[in-house]
C-alpha positions as CSV (number, residue, x, y, z in Angstrom):
1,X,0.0,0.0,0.0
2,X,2.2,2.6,1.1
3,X,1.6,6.2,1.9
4,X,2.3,9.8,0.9
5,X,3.5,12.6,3.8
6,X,2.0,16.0,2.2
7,X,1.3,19.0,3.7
8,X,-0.3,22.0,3.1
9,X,3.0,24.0,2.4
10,X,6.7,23.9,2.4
11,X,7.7,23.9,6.0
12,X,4.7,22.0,7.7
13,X,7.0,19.2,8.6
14,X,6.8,16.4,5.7
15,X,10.7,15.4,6.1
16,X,10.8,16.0,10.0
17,X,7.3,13.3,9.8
18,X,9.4,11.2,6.9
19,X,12.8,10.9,9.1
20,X,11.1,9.7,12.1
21,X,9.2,6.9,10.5
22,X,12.4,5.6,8.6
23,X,14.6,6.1,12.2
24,X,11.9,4.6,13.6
25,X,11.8,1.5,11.4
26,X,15.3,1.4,10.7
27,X,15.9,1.1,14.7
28,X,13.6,-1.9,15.0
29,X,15.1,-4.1,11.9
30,X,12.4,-3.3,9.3
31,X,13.6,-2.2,5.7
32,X,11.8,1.1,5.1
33,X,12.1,2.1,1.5
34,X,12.0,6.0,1.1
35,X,10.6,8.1,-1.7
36,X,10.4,11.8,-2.7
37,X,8.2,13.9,-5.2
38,X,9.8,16.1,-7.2
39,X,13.3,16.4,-8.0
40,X,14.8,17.1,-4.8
41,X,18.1,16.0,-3.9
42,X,18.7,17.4,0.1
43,X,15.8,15.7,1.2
44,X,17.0,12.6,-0.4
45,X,20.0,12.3,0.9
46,X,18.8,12.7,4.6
47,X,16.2,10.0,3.7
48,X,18.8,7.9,3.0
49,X,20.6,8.4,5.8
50,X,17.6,7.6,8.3
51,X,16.2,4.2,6.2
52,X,19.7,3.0,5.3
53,X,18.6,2.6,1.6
54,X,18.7,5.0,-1.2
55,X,15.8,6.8,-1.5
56,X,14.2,7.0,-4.9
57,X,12.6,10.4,-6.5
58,X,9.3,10.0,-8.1
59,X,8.7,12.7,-10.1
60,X,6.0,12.4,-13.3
61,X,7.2,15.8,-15.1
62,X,10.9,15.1,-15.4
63,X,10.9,11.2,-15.4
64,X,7.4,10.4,-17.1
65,X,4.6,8.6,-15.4
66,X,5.7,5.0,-16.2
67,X,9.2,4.9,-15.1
68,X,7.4,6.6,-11.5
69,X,5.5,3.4,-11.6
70,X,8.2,1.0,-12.5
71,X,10.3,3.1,-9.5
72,X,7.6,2.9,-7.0
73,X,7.0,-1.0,-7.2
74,X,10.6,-2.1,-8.4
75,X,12.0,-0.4,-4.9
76,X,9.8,-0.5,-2.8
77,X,8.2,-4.2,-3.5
78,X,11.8,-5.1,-2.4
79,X,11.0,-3.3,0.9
80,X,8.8,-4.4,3.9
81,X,7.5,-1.0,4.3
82,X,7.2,2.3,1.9
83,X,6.8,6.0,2.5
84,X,6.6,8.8,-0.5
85,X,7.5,12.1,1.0
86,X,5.9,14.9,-1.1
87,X,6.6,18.2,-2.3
88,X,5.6,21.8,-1.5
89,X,1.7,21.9,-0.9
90,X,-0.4,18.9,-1.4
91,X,-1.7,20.1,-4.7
92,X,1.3,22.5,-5.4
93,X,2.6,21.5,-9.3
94,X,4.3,23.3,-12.0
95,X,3.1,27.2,-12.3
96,X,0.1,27.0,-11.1
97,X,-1.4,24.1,-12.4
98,X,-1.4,20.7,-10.0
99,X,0.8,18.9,-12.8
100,X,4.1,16.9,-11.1
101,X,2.4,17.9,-7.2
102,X,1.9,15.5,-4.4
103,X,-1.7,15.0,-5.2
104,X,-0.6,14.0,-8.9
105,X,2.0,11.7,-7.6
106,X,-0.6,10.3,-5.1
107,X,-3.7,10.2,-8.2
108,X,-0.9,8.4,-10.0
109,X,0.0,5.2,-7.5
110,X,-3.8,5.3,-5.5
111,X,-1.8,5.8,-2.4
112,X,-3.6,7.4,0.5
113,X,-2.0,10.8,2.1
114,X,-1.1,11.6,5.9
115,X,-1.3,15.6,6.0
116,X,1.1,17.0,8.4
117,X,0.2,20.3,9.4
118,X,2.0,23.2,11.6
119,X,-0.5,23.0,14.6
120,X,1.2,26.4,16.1
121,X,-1.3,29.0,17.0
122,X,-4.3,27.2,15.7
123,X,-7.4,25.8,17.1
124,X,-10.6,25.8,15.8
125,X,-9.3,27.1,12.3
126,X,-7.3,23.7,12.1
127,X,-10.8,22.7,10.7
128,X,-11.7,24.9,7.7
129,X,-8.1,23.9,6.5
130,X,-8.3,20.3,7.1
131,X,-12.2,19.7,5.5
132,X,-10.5,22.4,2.6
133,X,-7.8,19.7,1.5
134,X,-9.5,16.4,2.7
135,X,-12.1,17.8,0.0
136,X,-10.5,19.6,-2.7
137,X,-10.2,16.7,-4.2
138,X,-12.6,13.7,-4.4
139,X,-9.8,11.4,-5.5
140,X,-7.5,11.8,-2.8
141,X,-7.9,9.7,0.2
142,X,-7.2,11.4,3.6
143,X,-5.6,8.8,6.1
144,X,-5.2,11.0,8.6
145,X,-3.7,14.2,10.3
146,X,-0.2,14.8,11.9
147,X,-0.1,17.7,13.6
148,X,3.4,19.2,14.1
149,X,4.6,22.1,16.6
150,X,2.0,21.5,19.4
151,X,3.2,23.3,22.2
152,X,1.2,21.5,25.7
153,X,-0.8,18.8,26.2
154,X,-3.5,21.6,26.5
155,X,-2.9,22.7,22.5
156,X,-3.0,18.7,21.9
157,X,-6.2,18.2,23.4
158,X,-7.8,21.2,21.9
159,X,-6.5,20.3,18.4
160,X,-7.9,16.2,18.6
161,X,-11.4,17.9,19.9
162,X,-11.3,20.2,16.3
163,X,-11.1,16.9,14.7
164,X,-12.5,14.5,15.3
165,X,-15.5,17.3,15.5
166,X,-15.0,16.3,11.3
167,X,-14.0,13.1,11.2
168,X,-10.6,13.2,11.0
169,X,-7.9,10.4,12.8
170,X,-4.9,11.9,14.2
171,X,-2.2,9.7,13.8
172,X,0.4,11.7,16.1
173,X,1.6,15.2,17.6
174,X,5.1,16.1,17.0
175,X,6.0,18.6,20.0
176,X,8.4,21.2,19.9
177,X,11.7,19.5,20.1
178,X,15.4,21.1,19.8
179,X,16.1,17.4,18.6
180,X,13.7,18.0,15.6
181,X,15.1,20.9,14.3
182,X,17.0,20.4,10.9
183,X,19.8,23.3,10.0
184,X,19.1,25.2,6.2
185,X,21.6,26.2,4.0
186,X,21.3,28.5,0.9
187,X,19.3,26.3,-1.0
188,X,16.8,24.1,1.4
189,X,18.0,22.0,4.0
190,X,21.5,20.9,5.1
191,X,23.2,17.8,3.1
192,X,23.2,14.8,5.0
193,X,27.0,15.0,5.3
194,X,26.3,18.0,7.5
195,X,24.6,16.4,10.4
196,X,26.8,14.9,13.1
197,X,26.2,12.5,15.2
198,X,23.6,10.7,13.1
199,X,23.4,7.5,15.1
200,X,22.4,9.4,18.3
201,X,20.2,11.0,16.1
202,X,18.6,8.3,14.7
203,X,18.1,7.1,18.3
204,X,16.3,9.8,19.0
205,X,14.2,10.1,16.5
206,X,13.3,6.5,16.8
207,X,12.4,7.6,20.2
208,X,9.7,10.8,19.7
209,X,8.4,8.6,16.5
210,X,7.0,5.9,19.8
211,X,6.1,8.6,22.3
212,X,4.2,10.9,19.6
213,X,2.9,8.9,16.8
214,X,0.6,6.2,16.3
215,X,2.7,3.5,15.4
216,X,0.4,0.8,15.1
217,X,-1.8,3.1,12.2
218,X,1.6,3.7,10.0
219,X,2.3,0.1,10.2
220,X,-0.5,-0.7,8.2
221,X,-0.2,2.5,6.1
222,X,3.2,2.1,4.9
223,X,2.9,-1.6,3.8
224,X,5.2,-2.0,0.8
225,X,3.8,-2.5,-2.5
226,X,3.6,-5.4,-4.6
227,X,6.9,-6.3,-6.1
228,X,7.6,-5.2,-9.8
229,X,10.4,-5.9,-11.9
230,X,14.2,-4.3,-11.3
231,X,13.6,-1.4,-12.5
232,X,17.4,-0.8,-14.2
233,X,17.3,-4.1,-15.8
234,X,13.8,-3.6,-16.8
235,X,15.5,-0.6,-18.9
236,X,18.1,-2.0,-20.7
237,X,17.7,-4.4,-23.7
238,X,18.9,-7.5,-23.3
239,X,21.8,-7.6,-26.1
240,X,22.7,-3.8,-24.6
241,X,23.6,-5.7,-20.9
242,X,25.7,-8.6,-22.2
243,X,27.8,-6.4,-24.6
244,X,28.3,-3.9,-21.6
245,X,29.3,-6.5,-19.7
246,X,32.1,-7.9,-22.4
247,X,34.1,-3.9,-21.9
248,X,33.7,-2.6,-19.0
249,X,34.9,1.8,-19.0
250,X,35.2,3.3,-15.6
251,X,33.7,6.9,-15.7
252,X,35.3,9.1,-13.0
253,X,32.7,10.9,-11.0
254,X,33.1,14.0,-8.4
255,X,32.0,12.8,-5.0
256,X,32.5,15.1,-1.8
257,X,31.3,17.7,0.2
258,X,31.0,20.0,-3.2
259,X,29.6,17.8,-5.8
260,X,26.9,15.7,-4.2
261,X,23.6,15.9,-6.1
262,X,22.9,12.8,-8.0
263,X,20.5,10.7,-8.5
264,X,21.0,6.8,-7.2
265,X,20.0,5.4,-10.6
266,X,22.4,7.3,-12.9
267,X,25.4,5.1,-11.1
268,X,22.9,1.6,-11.5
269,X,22.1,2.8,-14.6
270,X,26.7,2.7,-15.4
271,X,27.1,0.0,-13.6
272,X,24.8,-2.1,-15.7
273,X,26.1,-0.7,-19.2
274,X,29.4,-1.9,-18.5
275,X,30.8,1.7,-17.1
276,X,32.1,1.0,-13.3
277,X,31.8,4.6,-11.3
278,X,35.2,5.3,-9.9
279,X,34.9,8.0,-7.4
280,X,36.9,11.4,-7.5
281,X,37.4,13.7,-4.8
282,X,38.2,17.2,-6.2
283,X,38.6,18.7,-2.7
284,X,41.5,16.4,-1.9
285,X,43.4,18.1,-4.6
286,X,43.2,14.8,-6.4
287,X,44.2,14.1,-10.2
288,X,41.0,12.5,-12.2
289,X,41.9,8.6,-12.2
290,X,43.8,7.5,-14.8
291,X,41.6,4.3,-15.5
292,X,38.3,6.4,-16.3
293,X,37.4,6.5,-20.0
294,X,34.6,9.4,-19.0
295,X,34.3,12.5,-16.2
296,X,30.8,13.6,-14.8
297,X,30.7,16.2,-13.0
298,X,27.1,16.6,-10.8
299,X,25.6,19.1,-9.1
300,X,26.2,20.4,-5.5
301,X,27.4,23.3,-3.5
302,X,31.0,24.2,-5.0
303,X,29.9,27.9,-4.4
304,X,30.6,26.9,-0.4
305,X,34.1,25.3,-0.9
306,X,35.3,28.0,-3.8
307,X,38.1,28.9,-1.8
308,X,39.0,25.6,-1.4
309,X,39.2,24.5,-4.4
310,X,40.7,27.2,-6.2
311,X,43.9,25.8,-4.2
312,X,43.1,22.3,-5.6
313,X,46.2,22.6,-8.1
314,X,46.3,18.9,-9.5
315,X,42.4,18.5,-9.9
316,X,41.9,22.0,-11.5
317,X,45.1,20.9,-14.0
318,X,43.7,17.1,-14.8
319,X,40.4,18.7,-15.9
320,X,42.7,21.2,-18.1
321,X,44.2,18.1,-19.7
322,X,41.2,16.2,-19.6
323,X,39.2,18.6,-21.5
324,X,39.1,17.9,-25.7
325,X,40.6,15.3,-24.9
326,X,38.1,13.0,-23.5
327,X,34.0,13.0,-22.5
328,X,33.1,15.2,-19.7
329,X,29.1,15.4,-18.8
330,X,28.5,18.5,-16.3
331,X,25.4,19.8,-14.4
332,X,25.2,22.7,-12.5
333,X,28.2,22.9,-9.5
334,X,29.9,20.8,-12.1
335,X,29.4,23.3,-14.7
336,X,30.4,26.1,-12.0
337,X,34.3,24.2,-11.8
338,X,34.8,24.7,-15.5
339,X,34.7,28.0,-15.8
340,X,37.3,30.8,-15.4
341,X,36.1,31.9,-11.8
342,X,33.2,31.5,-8.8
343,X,32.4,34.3,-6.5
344,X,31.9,32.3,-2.9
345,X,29.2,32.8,-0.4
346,X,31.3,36.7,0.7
347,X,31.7,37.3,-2.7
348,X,34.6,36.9,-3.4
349,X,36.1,35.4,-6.6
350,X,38.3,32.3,-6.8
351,X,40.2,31.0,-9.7
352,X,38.8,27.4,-11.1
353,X,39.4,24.8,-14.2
354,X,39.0,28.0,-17.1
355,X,38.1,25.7,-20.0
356,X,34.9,27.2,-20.1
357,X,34.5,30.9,-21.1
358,X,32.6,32.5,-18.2
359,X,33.1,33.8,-14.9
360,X,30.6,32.8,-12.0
361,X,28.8,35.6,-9.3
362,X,25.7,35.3,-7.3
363,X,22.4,36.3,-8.7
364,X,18.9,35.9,-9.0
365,X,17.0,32.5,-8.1
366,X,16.1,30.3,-11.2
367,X,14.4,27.5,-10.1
368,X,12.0,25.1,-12.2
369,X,11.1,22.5,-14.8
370,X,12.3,23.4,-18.1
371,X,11.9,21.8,-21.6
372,X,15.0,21.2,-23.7
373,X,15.0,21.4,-27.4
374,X,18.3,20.0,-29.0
375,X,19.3,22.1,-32.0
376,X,22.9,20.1,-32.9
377,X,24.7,17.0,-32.6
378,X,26.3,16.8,-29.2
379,X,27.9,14.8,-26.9
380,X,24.8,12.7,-25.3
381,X,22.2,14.9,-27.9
382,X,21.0,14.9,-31.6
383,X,19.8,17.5,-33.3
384,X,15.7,17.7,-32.9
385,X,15.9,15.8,-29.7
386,X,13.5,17.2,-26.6
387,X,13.8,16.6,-23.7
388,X,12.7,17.5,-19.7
389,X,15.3,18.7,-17.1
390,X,15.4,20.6,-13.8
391,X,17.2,23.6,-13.0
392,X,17.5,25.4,-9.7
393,X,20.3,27.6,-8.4
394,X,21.8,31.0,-7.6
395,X,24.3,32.1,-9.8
396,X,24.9,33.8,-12.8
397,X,27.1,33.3,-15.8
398,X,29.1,36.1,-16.9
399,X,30.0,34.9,-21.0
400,X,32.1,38.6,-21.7
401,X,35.2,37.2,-20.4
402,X,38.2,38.2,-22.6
403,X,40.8,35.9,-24.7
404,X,38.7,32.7,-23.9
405,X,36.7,32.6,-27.1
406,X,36.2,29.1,-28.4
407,X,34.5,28.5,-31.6
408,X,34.2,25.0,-31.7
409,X,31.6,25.2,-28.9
410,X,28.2,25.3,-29.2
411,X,24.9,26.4,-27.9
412,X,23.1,22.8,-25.6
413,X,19.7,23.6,-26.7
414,X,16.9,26.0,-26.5
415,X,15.3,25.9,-22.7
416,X,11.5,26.8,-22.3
417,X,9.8,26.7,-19.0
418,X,6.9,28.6,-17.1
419,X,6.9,32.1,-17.5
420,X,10.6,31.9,-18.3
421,X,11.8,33.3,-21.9
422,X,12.7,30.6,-24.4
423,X,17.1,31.0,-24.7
424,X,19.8,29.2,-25.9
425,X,21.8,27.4,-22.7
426,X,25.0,25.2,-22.1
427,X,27.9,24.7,-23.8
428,X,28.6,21.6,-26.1
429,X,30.1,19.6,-28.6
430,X,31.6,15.7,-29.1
431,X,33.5,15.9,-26.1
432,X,31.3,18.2,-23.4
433,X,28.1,18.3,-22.2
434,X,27.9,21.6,-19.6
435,X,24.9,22.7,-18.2
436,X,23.0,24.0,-15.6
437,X,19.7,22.0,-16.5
438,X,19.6,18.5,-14.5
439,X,18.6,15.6,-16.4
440,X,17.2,11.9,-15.1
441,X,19.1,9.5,-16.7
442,X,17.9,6.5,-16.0
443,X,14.2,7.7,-17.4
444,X,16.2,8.4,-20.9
445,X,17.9,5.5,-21.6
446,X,19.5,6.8,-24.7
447,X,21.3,9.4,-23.1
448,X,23.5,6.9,-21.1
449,X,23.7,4.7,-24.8
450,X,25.1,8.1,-26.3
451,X,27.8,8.1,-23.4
452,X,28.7,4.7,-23.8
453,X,29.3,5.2,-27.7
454,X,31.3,8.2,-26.6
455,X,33.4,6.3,-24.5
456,X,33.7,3.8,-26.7
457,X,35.6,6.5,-29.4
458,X,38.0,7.0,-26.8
459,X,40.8,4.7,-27.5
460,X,41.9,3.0,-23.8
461,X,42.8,5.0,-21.4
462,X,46.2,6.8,-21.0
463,X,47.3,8.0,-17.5
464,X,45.9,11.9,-17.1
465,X,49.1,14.1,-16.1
466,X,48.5,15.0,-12.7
């Protein structure tokens, strides 16, 4: 069966409601597997960290509604229980239509919801905003109310009167709790790497999930599905897996406390074509390993460690010798390493890989779904391809930057996206894919096909100067 956490807005308490049930189950032996609307990767990675298993993100707008369903019952029917934390508001979507919300998601896999909602100065209004979401929509199916930030047994008491006055089953009151609070960075919440301590933590929030929710209820609510296929073998053709398996190409990818936003799949997705992720650690002043045929460079917060790797002299010169030469794939923070400099949190500039032609500053939010529309042959793109991707960050790309013209690079694509003007984006050609549009892999198979062939080109790998 499973269940969906919503809420009605960002900040109600979906991932404080989400960690405690996977502490909670991960504490007494049960295998809890996590999901998350949207394409979030903070929440994720603390999800992770509670359950002990990746957690998956189901989101219909960037991945499509089938591979949400082959996710959903491929990982969690290997699971003994199943939670899908949402996103924003219940019915909050793209613009302001409901499309890729919490409600969709829920529509989508006939789960029922558990609305968590901020119980703080409320009483008898708690009603009027319960009946508004428990009937907004007749085919969502209301489980049940957790009511977060009660502050006495009084408020708690007051708050179970106002409903079960309509009908309503509380399933828990979260209190206020210095052990509940969750520290926020620029961009949402904290990476899990952040958070110390995390098996006391887990301990404890095993703990409030037994004294403040009704266990018994979510037991039954978060019952795992039924079991569906693998879904990264389910992908992948047959003849595609055994020739993958015949020559195997290690792809180097960045993986430390700058470049951490990645989805789970995109390595399952390597592994299983043949291209073993060997991990790279740019803040270690680390050359890129010499046995990778490929670099990928995800997303993260390189804005925060700028100074820090400015001084990284060997990794900044590998991807100077790297690039031309051989496949580099880059997303965001990745794309922020390539270019000539990035302004840090104070402003200040720092020096980076300068293979791209831009210079990096703070600026204006961009955050949102965007549709791609190939106009060339690239790197992991053909001309007329279109695609969906993701973008969200904070910084601004400043292309006037003298003596680093480069003609054989080349517009990405043209992005679209709600009430954003179409433009031309990225930089590309046979050997680079930079951008700061995320993509899913593992719901576009032929992207990771394109890589492989790319690789392939490559002739075997020569020993990157360091």
């Amino acid at each position: 069966m499973a269940c969906v956490i919503a809420a009605p807005s960002s900040g109600s308490g979906k991932t404080l409601l989400s960690l405690l049930l996977s502490a909670w189950a991960r504490c007494r032996k049960l295998k809890l597997q996590p999901f998350k609307v949207g394409p979030d990767y903070l929440d994720p990675q603390l999800l992770s960290a509670a359950a002990g298993r990746p957690c998956r993100n189901l989101d219909p707008v960037l991945c499509g509604p089938d591979w949400v369903q082959r996710s959903f019952h491929g990982f969690g029917g290997s699971a003994d229980l199943a939670l899908v934390e949402g996103v924003m508001g219940l019915f909050d979507g793209v613009g302001v239509s409901e499309q890729g919300s919490t409600a969709a998601v829920a529509c989508l896999l006939q789960l029922p919801v558990v609305l968590v909602v901020d119980g703080s100065g409320q009483a008898a209004s708690l009603a009027a905003l319960v009946k508004g979401f428990r009937d907004h929509d007749p085919r969502i199916q209301l489980a049940g109310v957790v009511l977060n930030r009660v502050s006495s047994p009084r408020h708690r008491d007051l708050l179970t009167e106002v409903l079960e006055g309509i009908g309503i089953k509380l399933l828990g009151c979260l209190p206020r709790d210095a052990q509940l609070d969750l520290p926020s960075r620029h961009l949402g919440l904290a990476p899990a790497h952040e958070l110390a301590d995390q098996t006391p933590r887990l301990k404890a929030w095993c703990a409030l999930a037994e004294a403040h929710l009704d266990l018994e209820s979510f037991r039954t609510l978060l019952r795992a599905p039924t079991a569906g296929e693998d879904p990264i073998k389910g992908i992948l053709p047959e003849a595609q897996r055994k020739g993958a398996q015949q020559r195997p190409i290690p792809v180097a990818v960045a993986e430390d406390e700058a470049f951490h936003f990645r989805y789970p799949e995109t390595r399952e997705l390597l592994d299983a074509m043949g291209m073993p992720v060997v991990a790279w650690r740019p803040l270690d002043n680390e050359a890129i390993p010499s046995a990778a045929g490929g670099l990928m460079l995800p997303g993260g917060f390189p804005e925060q460690h700028a100074s820090r790797l400015s001084q990284c002299s060997r990794s900044l010169e590998s991807i100077r010798n790297w690039y031309g030469q051989r496949p580099i794939y880059a997303e965001c923070g990745g794309l922020l390493l390539l270019g000539r400099s990035l302004t840090d949190l104070q402003g200040e500039p720092h020096a980076m890989a300068g293979v791209l032609p831009f210079e990096a500053s703070k600026g204006n939010l961009q955050v949102g779904y965007r549709t791609l529309s190939s106009a060339a042959d690239g790197l992991v793109l053909r001309q007329g391809d279109r695609l969906s991707g993701h973008e969200f960050h904070r910084w601004q790309l400043n292309r006037d930057v003298p003596g680093q013209e480069q003609p054989s690079l080349q517009a990405l694509w043209q992005v679209d996206g709600w009430r954003t003007r179409p433009r031309a984006e990225g930089w590309g050609n046979q050997t680079i894919h930079a951008s700061w549009v995320h993509l899913h892999w593992a719901s576009c198979t032929t992207i990771c096909c394109r890589w492989r062939a790319a690789l392939e080109t490559v002739s075997s790998p020569s020993r990157v100067t360091p």
